[in-house]
MARDOVO-972237 format. One line per 8 residues: number of its first residue (from 1); their letters; for each residue x, y, z of C-alpha. Coordinates in steps of 0.2 Angstrom, whole numbers. Example, Ala and Ser with C-alpha at 12.3 -4.5 7.8 and 13.67 -1.06 7.14 Angstrom:
1> AS> 62 -22 39; 68 -5 36
! end
This chain:
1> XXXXXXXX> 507 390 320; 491 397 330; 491 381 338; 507 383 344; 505 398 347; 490 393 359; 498 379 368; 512 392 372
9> XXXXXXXX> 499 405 380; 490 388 389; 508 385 397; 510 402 402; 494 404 408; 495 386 418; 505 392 434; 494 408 438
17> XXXXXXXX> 486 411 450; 470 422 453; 474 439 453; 471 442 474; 484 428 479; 499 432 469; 510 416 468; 512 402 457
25> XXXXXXXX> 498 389 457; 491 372 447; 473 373 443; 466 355 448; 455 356 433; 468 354 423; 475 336 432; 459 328 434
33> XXXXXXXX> 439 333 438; 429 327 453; 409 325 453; 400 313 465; 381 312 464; 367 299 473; 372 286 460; 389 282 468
41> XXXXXXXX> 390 289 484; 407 290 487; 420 296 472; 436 300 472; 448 309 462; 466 311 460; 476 324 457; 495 323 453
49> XXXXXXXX> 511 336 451; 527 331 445; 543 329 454; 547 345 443; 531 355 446; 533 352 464; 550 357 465; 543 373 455
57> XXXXXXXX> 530 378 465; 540 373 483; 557 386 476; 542 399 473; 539 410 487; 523 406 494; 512 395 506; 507 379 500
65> XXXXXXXX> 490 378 499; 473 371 493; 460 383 486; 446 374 483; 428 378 477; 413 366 480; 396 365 472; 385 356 485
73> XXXXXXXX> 367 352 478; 355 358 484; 367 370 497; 360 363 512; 369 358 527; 369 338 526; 380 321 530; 388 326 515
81> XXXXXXXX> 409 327 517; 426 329 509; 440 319 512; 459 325 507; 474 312 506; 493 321 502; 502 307 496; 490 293 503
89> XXXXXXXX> 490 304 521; 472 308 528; 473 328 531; 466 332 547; 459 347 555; 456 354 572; 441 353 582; 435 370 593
97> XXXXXXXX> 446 367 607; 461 359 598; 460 343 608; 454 332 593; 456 330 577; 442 330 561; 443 320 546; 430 329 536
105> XXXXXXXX> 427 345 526; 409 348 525; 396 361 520; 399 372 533; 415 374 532; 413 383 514; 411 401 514; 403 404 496
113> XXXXXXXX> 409 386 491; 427 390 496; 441 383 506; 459 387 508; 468 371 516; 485 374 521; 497 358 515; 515 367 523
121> XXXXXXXX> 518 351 532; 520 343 515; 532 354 510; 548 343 514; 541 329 503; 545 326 484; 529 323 476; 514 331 481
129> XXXXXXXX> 498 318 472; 483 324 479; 465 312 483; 449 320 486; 435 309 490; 417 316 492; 401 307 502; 384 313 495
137> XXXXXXXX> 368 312 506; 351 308 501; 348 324 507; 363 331 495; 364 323 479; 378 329 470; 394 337 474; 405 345 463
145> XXXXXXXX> 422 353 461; 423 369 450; 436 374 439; 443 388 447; 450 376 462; 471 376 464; 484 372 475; 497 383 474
153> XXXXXXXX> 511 392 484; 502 407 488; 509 427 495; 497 426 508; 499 427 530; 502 413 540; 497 410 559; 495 388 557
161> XXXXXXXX> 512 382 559; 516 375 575; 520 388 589; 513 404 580; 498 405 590; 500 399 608; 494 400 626; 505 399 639
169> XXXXXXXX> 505 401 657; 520 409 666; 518 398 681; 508 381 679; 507 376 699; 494 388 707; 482 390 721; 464 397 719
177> XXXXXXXX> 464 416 721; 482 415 716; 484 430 702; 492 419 685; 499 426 672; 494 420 655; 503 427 637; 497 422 619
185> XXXXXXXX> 511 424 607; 507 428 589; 517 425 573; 515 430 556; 527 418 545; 518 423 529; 521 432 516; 509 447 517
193> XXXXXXXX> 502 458 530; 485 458 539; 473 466 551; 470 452 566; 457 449 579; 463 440 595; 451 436 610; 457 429 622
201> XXXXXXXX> 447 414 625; 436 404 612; 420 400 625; 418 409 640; 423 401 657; 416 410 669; 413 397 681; 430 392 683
209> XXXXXXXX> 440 409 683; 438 426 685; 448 439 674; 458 453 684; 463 463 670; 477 464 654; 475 464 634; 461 450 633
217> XXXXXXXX> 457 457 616; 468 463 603; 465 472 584; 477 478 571; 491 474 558; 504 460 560; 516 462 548; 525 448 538
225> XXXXXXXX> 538 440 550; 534 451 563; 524 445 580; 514 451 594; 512 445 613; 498 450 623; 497 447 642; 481 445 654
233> XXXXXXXX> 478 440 672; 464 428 680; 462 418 697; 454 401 700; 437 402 710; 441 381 710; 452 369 716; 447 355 704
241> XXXXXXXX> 455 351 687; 445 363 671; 451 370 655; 459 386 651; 452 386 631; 462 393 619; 462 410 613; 455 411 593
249> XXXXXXXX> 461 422 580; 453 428 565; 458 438 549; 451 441 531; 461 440 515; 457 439 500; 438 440 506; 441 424 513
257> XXXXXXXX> 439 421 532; 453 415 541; 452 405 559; 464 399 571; 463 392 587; 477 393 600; 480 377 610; 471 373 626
265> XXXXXXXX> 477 371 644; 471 360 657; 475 366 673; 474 361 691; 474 376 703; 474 366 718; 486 353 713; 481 338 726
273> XXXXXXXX> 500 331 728; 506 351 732; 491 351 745; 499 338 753; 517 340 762; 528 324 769; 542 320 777; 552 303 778
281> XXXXXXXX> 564 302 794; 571 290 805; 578 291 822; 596 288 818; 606 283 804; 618 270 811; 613 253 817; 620 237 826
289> XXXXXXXX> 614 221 818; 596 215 824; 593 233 830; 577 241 825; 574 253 812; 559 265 815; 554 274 801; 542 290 802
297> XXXXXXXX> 531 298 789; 528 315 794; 512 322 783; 503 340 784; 486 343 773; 489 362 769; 473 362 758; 455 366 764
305> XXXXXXXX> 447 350 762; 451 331 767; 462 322 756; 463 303 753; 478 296 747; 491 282 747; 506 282 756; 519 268 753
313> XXXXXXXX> 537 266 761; 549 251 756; 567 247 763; 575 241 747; 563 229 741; 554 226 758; 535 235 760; 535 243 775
321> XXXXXXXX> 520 252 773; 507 253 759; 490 258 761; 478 273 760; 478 286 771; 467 301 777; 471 316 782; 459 329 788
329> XXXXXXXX> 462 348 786; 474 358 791; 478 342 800; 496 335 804; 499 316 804; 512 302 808; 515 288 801; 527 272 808
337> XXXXXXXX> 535 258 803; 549 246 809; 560 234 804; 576 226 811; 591 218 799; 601 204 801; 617 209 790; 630 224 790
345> XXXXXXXX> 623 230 772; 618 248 767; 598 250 766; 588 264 760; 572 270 765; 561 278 750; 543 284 752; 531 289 738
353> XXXXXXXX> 512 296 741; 500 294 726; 482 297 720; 475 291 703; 490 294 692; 500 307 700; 515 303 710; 526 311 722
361> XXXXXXXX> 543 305 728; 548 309 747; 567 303 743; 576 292 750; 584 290 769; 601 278 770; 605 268 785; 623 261 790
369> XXXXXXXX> 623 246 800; 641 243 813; 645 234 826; 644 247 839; 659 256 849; 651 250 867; 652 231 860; 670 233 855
377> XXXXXXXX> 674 239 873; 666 226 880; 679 214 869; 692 224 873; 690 224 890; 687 204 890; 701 201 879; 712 211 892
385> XXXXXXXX> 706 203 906; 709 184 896; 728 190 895; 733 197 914; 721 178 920; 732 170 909; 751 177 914; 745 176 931
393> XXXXXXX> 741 160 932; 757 154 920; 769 163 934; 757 153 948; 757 140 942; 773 136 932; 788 150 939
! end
C-alpha cells in the first residue's frame, strides 16, 4: 500500500514545475540522463514525450520551452557545445545581428548553468522526442546535465515569435539628409507580465547615421497580449549601402535574463538606379516600310557623383543598343539608335538601365508601320490618269 501510495505522489509530482514558472512540465531526468566527459567526446542523449504527454503539455496554457541546467567542468569558457534536435531538427539560434544562424549552445550562453530555449515552433507537431548532444574540450572535461532540467509549457512572457519585435522603416527609398522615420513594434504573446528594456540599436552606427530625435530608449511593463510601438528619427550622412542593426530587448524573469534581438535592415540611402532618371522616346510613332526608326534615350544623373551604368535597348528581339554608359554629374545625356523594318508588323521598343544586380525598366514604346496617305495619292492619282488615257484613246481610236 505505501508503494502505491508513492508511486501515486511520483505521478502527481511528475508534471510540476518549479515553483517561479507555474505551468505544467516534464523533468528530463525522469526520461533519460546526459553526461559527457574527455573519454568520449561527443554524447548524446534522448529524451522522449508521448503522443499523450505532448498533447497534455501543448492543451496546457503555457510556452513550450526547454529549462535546462548544465554543469561545465571546470566552468571555464572553452570549445565545449550543446547541440539540440526536436524531432531529428537541429534548433538554431540567432547570431547578434540576426543575419546568421548558430548551431551551438555553449558556456557562455548559461547564466548560473541555466538556459531557457523556446520550442513554440514545435508546437504544431505530434511528438515532441528531444536529442541533446554535448562536445567536451581538453580544456573542459566533463559536462553534465542536472536534475532539475525540464521542458514544459510554462506561464511566462513572450517576445520570440516571429513579428513581435521588429524594425521597420516608414519609407525604405531615401536620400542622405533625408529625415526617416523608423518604428519598433513590440509584443508580448505570453502569459505574464514584465518590466522591458528596449534601445534602439544593438551597436552603435554612428558613422553611418545621425539620430534627430524620438523614443530611442524605452522602460516599463508590457502586459500579457498587450504591445508597444516606439518611433525615432535619423538621417544618412552616406550614400553607400550600411546596416540599420536591430534594436535589442531585455527582460528578467524568473531571475533569468531574457534577450531578444529585432531584425536588421540594410539600406541604401542613395539608391544608384533612383539617382539616375531615363527616358525612352522616338520621333513618331507611325512608319512606312524601310523607314527609319530613331530611337532616343534621354538620361539625367541627379546624384552628386558619376555614375557608371549599363544601358540596353532592344526592338523585339533586336539589340539596339547595349553597353556601359557614363554620366557625370548633374549632367544630361542622349543616347541614339536606329533601325529600319522591312514588314507592316507592330514592334516595341523597351530599354532597361542596370548596375550589379539592380534593374530598372524604362517601358516600352510601340511603333505602327502603314503604307503612308501621300503614297496612296500618288496611286490614286496614277490609277486615275490610266482610266481618262484609256477612254480617250478608245473613242480615238475606235468611235
Amino acid at each position: 500500500m505505501n508503494f502505491k501510495l508513492l508511486f501515486v505522489l511520483f505521478l502527481l509530482v511528475l508534471p510540476l514545475s518549479f515553483s517561479s514558472l507555474i505551468g505544467q512540465s516534464y523533468l528530463l531526468s525522469d526520461m533519460n540522463s546526459f553526461k559527457g566527459d574527455i573519454e568520449n567526446n561527443y554524447s548524446c542523449s534522448t529524451f522522449s514525450l508521448s503522443e499523450t504527454d505532448f498533447a497534455a503539455l501543448k492543451n496546457s496554457e503555457g510556452i513550450l520551452a526547454l529549462d535546462l541546467y548544465f554543469k561545465f567542468t571546470p566552468e571555464i569558457s572553452s570549445n565545449s557545445y550543446l547541440q539540440i534536435y526536436v524531432n531529428g531538427d537541429l534548433i538554431k539560434f540567432k547570431t547578434k545581428v540576426g543575419l546568421k544562424s548558430d548551431k551551438y549552445v555553449i558556456f557562455e550562453d548559461f547564466q548560473s548553468g541555466r538556459d531557457v530555449i523556446f520550442l513554440e515552433d514545435y508546437r504544431d507537431q505530434n511528438k515532441l522526442d528531444l536529442n541533446i548532444c554535448g562536445y567536451v574540450s581538453g580544456s573542459v572535461y566533463e559536462l553534465e546535465m542536472l536534475n532539475n532540467s525540464s521542458v514544459g509549457s510554462f506561464k511566462m512572457p513572450y517576445f520570440s515569435c516571429k513579428g513581435c519585435f521588429s524594425k521597420s522603416l516608414d519609407n525604405d527609398q531615401f536620400l542622405v539628409d533625408d529625415i526617416v522615420k523608423t518604428n519598433l513594434f513590440l509584443l508580448n504573446k505570453g502569459f505574464d507580465s514584465v518590466n522591458t528594456y528596449v534601445k534602439y540599436n544593438f551597436f552603435d552606427v554612428n558613422t553611418e547615421t545621425k539620430m534627430l530625435g524620438g523614443e530611442v530608449f524605452f522602460n516599463g511593463l508590457i502586459e500579457a497580449n498587450k504591445d508597444k510601438t516606439i518611433t525615432y528619427y535619423f538621417k544618412s550622412k552616406t550614400d553607400k549601402y550600411f546596416l540599420i542593426p536591430p534594436a535589442s530587448l531585455e527582460y528578467f524573469y524568473d531571475g533569468f535574463k531574457f534577450r531578444e534581438l529585432s531584425n536588421p535592415i540594410v539600406a541604401n540611402a542613395k539608391n544608384y538606379l533612383d539617382d539616375i532618371d531615363c527616358e525612352l522616346a522616338s520621333d513618331k510613332i507611325e512608319y512606312v516600310a524601310k523607314d527609319d526608326v530613331k530611337i532616343t534615350v534621354s538620361c539625367y544623373n541627379k546624384s552628386a557623383e558619376s555614375k557608371v551604368f549599363n544601358l540596353a535597348v532592344k526592338i523585339n528581339d533586336t539589340n539596339l543598343i547595349n553597353s556601359d554608359v557614363v554620366i557625370d554629374s548633374k549632367k544630361l545625356a542622349e543616347f541614339t539608335a536606329s533601325y529600319s523594318f522591312e514588314d507592316f508588323e507592330k514592334k516595341s521598343a523597351c530599354g532597361q538601365i542596370s548596375f550589379n544586380d539592380e534593374i530598372k525598366d524604362l517601358g516600352c514604346y510601340n511603333f505602327y508601320f502603314s503604307e503612308s496617305s501621300s503614297n496612296y495619292t500618288y496611286y490614286l492619282v496614277g490609277f486615275i490618269f490610266l482610266i481618262i488615257v484609256g477612254i480617250f484613246i478608245y473613242y480615238w481610236l475606235f468611235l
